[in-house]
C-alpha positions as CSV (number, residue, x, y, z in Angstrom):
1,X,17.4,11.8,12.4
2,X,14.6,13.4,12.3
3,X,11.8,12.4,9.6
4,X,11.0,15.2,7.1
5,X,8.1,15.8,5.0
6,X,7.1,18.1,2.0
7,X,3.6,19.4,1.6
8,X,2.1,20.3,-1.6
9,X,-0.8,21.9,-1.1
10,X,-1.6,24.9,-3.3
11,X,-4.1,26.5,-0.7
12,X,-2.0,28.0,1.1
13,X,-4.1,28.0,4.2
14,X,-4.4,24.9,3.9
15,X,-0.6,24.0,3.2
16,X,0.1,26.4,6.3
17,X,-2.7,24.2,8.4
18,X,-0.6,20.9,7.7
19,X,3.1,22.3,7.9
20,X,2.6,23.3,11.4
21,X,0.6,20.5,12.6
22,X,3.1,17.9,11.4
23,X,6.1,20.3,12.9
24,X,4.2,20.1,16.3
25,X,3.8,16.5,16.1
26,X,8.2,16.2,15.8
27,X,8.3,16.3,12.0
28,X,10.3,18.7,10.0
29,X,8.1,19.8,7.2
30,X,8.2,22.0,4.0
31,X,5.5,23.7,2.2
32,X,5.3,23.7,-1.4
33,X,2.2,25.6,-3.4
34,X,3.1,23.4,-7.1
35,X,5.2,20.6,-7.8
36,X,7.4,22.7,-9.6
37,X,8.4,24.3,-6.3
38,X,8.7,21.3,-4.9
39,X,11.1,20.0,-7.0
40,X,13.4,23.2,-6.5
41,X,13.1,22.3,-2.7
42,X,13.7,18.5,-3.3
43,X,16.6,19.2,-5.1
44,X,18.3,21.2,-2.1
45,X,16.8,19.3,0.9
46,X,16.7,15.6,1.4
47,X,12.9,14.3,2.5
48,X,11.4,10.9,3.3
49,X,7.7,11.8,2.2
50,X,5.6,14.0,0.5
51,X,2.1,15.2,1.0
52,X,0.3,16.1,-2.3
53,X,-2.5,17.1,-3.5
54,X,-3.6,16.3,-6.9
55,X,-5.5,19.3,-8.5
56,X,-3.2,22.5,-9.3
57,X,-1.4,24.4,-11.6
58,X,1.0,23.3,-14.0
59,X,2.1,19.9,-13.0
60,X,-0.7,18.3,-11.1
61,X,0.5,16.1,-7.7
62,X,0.8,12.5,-9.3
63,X,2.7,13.6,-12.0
64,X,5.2,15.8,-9.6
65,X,5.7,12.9,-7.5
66,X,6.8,10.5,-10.1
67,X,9.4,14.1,-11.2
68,X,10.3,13.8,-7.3
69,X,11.3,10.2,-7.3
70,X,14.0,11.0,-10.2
71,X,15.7,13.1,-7.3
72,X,14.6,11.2,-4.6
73,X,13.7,7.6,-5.3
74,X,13.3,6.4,-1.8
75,X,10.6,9.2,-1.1
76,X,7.4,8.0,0.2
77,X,4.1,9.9,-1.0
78,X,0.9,10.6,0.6
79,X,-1.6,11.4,-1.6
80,X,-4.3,14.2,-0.6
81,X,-7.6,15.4,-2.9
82,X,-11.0,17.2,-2.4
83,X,-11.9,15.2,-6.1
84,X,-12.9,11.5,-6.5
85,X,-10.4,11.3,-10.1
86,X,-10.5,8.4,-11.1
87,X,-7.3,9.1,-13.9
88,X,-5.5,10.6,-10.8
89,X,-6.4,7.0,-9.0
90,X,-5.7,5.0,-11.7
91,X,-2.3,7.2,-12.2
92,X,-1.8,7.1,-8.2
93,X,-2.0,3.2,-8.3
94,X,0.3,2.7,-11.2
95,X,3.2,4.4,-9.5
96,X,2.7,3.2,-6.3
97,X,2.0,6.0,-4.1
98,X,1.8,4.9,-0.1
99,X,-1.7,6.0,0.5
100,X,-4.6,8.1,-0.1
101,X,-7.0,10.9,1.9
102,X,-9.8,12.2,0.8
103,X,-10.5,16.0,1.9
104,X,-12.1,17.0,4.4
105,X,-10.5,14.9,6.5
106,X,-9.0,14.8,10.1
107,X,-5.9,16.1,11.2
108,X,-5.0,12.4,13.3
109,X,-6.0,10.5,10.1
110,X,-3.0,12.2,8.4
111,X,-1.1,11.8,11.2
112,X,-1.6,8.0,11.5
113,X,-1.1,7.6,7.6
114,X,1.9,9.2,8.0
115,X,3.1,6.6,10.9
116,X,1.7,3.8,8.7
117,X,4.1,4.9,6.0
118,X,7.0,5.6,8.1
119,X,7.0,2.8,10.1
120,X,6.4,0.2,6.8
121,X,9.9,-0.8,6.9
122,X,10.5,-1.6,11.3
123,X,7.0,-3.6,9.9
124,X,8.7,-5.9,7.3
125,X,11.6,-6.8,9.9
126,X,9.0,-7.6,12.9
127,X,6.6,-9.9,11.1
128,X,10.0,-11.5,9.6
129,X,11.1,-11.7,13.0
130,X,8.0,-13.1,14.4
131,X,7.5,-15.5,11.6
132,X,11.0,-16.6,11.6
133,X,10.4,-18.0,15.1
134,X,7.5,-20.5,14.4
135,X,7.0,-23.1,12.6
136,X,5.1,-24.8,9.4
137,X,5.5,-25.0,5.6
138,X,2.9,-22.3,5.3
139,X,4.6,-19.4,7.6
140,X,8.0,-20.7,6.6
141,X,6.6,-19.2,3.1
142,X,5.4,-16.4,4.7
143,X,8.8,-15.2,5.9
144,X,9.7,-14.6,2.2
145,X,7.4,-11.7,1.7
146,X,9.6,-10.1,4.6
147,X,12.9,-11.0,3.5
148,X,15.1,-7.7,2.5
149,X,17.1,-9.7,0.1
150,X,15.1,-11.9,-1.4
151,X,15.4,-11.8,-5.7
152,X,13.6,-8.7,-7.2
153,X,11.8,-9.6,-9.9
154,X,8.6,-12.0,-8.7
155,X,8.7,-10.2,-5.5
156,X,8.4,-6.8,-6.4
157,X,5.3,-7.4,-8.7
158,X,3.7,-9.3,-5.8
159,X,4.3,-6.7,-3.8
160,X,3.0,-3.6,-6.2
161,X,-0.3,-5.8,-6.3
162,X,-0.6,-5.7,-2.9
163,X,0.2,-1.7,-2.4
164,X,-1.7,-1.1,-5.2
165,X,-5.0,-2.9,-4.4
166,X,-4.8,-1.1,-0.4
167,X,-4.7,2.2,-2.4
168,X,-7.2,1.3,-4.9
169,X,-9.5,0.5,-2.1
170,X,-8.9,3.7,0.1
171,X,-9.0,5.8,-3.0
172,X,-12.5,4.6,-2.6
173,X,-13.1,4.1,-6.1
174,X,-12.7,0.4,-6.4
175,X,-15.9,-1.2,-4.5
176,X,-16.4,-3.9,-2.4
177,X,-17.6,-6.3,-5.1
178,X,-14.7,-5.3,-7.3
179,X,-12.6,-5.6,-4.5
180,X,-14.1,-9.1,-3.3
181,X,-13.0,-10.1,-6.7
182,X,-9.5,-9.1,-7.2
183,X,-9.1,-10.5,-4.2
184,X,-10.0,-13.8,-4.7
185,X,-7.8,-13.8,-7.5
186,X,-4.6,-12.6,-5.0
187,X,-5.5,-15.6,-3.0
188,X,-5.2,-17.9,-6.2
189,X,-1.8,-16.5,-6.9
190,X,-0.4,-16.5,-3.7
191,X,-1.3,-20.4,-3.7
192,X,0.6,-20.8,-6.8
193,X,3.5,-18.8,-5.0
194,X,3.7,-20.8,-2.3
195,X,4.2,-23.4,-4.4
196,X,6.7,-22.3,-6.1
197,X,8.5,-21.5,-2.9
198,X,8.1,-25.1,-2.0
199,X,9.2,-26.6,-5.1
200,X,12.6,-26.3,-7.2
201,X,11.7,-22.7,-8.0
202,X,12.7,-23.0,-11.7
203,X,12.8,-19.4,-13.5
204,X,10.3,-20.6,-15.5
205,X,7.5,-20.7,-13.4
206,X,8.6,-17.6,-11.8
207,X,8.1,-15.4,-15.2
208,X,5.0,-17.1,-15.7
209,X,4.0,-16.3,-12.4
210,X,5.4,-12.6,-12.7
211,X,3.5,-12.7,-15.5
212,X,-0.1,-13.2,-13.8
213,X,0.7,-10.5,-11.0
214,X,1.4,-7.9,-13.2
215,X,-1.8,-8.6,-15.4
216,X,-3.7,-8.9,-12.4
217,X,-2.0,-5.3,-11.4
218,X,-3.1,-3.7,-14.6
219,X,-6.6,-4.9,-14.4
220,X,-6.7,-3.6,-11.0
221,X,-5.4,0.1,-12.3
222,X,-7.9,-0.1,-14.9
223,X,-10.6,-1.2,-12.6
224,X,-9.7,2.6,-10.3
225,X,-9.8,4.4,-13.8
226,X,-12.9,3.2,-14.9
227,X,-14.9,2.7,-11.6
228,X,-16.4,-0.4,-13.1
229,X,-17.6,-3.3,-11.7
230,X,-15.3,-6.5,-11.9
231,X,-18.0,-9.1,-13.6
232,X,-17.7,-12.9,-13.4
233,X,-15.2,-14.7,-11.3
234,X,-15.4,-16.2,-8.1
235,X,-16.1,-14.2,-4.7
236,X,-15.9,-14.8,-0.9
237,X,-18.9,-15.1,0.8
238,X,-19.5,-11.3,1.9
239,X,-19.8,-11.1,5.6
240,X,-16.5,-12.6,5.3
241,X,-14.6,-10.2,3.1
242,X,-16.6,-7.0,4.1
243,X,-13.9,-6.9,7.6
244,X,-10.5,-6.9,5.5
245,X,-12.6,-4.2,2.7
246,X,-13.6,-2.0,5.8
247,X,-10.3,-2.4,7.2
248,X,-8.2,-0.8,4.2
249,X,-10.6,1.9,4.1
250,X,-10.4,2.9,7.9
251,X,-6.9,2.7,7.4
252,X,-7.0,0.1,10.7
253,X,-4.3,-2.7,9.1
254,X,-1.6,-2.0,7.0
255,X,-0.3,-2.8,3.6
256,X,1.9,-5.4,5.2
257,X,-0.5,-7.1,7.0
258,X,-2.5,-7.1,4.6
259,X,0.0,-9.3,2.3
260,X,0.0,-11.8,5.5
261,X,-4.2,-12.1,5.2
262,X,-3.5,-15.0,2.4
263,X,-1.3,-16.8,4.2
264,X,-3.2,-16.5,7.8
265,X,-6.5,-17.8,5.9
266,X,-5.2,-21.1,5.9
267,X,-3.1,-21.8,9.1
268,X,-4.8,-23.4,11.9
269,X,-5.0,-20.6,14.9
270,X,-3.3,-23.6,17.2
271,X,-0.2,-23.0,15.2
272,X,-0.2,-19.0,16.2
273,X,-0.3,-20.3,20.1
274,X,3.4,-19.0,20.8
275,X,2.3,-15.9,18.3
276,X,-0.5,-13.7,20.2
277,X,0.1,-10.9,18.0
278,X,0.0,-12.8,14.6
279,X,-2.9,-15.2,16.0
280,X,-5.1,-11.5,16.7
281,X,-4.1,-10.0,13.2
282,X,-5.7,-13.5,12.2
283,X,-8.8,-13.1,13.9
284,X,-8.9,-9.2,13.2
285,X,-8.5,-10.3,9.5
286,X,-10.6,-13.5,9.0
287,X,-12.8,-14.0,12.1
């Protein structure tokens, strides 16, 4: 089947621009000029993502996308602006939006966010699939995060930290120190996750872990609505987090590898021998 996209753009050059670039690339796309349109097409067609921008009339783009996922709540979203907003951000963030462009940009850089997005899900069963075949307490861990039916609760919080802090980050409005921090904080948590995974898992310690991933999650949306700087806590050394920060930005790893960056800190590259592709993401990710 072939994947279809929506664009909301309200210039309609612009939205015209996009439409036919993605339908010459093998996509079937629609153009929307307000979200209100784009719900009227939503509710006749069926579409895997949608391309928004933010600023228009009526119903700005974050706000029609959270309208869209009452019709569709498996859409995907894109999210497109001229305007460094932080409330949009924030907003963007909070409702888990797949990622973020900032205009101008290039025609190719849409077209790879839109393969990153599209291809999240063959992602999740790879890396399972590649974890699943080595071994060590640490990647047997790992294979959770990939795990289609593993219990919602814990899990989905972890993961809407991780989506959320790769949008924060190429929404551009959460810097590196900032960044640096929250992430030292992930690391922390994801410590205490995988030993909770190795213990007798009691529900427990799972709400009180859910707990700490969704505060962290709400500092994190008010560090993008804000713009301020995270003060205190601790922070890796900078030459060694400035690669994964650069990374996000340039849109060169993915969300999901970027939940594996915890994990692939701490295992010993002679374990990823059998692995070439998990032993590079290491050294792409940590040196």
């Amino acid at each position: 089947m072939v994947y279809s996209i929506l664009v909301v753009e309200d210039d309609p050059n612009m939205q015209q621009l996009i439409v036919e670039f993605l339908e010459e690339e093998g996509f079937h796309a629609r153009g929307a000029g307000s979200s209100e349109e784009a719900l009227k097409l939503a509710g006749r067609f069926d579409f895997d993502l949608v391309v928004t921008d933010v600023r228009m009339a009526g119903v700005d783009g974050v706000d029609g996308f959270v309208l869209l996922k009452k019709l569709r709540p498996e859409l995907k979203c894109i999210v497109i602006t001229g305007y460094a907003d932080e409330t949009a951000t924030a907003r963007a963030v909070q409702i888990q939006v797949d990622d973020y462009l900032y205009k101008p940009f290039k025609l190719d850089d849409l077209l790879e966010a839109v393969d990153r997005v599209r291809n999240s899900g063959t992602r999740v069963v790879h890396y399972y699939e590649l974890l699943e075949k080595l071994p060590g307490k640490l990647l047997s861990a790992a294979r959770r995060l990939f795990q289609r039916d593993k219990p919602a609760a814990l899990d989905e919080v972890r993961l809407r930290v991780f989506k959320g802090y790769y949008v924060a980050i190429r929404s551009n409005l959460v810097s590196v120190n900032s960044a640096n921090g929250v992430f030292v904080r992930l690391l922390d948590l994801d410590q205490e996750y995988r030993e909770y995974l190795s213990s007798s898992q009691d529900a427990s310690e799972a709400q009180t872990l859910q707990g700490q991933y969704d505060e962290l999650f709400q500092f994190l949306t008010a560090l993008a609505r804000s713009k301020a700087q995270m003060l205190g806590g601790e922070r890796l050394p900078a030459a060694e987090f400035r690669p994964i920060y650069n990374a996000v930005q340039k849109g060169t790893i993915t969300s999901e590898q970027l939940q594996l960056a915890p994990t692939l800190k701490l295992v010993n590259p002679e374990e990823l021998v059998s692995s070439p592709e998990l032993r590079e993401l290491r050294e792409k990710l940590w040196g």
